[in-house]
N, C-alpha and C positions, 0 to 999 in steps of 0.2 A: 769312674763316677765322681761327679763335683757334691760336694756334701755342701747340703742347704744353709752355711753358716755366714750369717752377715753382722757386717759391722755396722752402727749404726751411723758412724761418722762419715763414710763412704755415701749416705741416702740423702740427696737434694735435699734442707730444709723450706719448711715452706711456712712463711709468716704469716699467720692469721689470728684475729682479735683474739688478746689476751693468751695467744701460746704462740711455739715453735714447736712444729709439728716434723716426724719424719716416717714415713711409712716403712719400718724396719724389715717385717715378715707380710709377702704376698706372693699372690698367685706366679707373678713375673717374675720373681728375685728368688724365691722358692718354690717354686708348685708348688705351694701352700693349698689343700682343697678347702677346707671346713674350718681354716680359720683367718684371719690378719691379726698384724700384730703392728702399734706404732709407739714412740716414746714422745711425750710432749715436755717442754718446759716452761714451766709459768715464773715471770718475775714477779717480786713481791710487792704485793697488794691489786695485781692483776687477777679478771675475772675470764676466763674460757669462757666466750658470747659466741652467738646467742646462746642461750638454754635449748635445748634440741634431747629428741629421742632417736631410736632406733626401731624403727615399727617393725622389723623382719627378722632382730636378734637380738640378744642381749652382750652388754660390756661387763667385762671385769676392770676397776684400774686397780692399782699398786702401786705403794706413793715409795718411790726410791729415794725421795731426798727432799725438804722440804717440810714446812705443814699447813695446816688451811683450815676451809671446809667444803664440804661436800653439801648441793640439795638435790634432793630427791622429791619430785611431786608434792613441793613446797614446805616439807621436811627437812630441816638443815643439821647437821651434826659433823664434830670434826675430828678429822685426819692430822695423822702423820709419818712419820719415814717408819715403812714396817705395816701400816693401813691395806690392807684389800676389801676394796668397795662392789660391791654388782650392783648393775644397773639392770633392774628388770627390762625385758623386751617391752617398748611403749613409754616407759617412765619417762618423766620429761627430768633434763638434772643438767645441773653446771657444776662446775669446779673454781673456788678461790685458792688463791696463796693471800693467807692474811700475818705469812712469817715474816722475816727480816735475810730469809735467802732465799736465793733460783730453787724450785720445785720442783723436781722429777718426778716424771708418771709415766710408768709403761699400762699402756692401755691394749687388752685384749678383745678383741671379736669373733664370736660364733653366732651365727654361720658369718661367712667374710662380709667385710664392708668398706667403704669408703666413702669420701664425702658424699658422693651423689645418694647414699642411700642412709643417710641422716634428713631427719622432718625438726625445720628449726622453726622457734618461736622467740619471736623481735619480742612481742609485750612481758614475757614473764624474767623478771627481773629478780638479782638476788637478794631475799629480805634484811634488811640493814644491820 
């Protein structure tokens, strides 16, 4: 039996506005059923765009390194190394690094997800 353990450095990154994304834990890498799992990293004073929900699950992230803020349905409040955030299922929420280093975020999904099942919104911006 191959045991489901991956390294995150071995997963394509994939560059999009204001992160490095890598999808660590799925269906393919792990028969993962009921969940995904990805680690992002934001340079500092970059904003994770658009602001987007999750209309079919909810996120946990967990800030590994880094600090920032968090908005949540136009609620902002902030994070740092040691932070576990949930995203309610629907909530609309972006993530800043407003620190002076790279931010690590391992982000979890239940039930599983990926980009194509994220609902983004170009107009909501993060409040100054």
């Amino acid at each position: 039996m191959k045991l489901p353990i991956v390294d995150e450095n071995s997963i394509e990154a994939l560059d999009l506005p204001g992160r490095r994304l890598r999808w660590v834990v799925t269906k393919e890498n792990t028969n993962a059923q009921h969940c995904t799992m990805c680690v992002i990293q934001v340079q500092p004073g970059q904003t994770v765009r658009p602001a987007h929900s999750h209309p079919n699950g909810e996120e946990v992230i967990y800030i590994v390194q880094g600090s920032g803020r968090v908005m949540i349905d136009g609620v902002v409040g902030p994070v740092n190394e040691g932070s576990a955030v949930l995203f309610p299922q629907g909530s609309i929420h972006m993530l800043q690094n407003s620190g002076d280093k790279v931010m690590k975020v391992a982000c979890f999904f239940a039930p599983p997800s990926d980009l194509s099942t994220y609902r983004f919104f170009d107009d909501v911006q993060f409040p100054a």
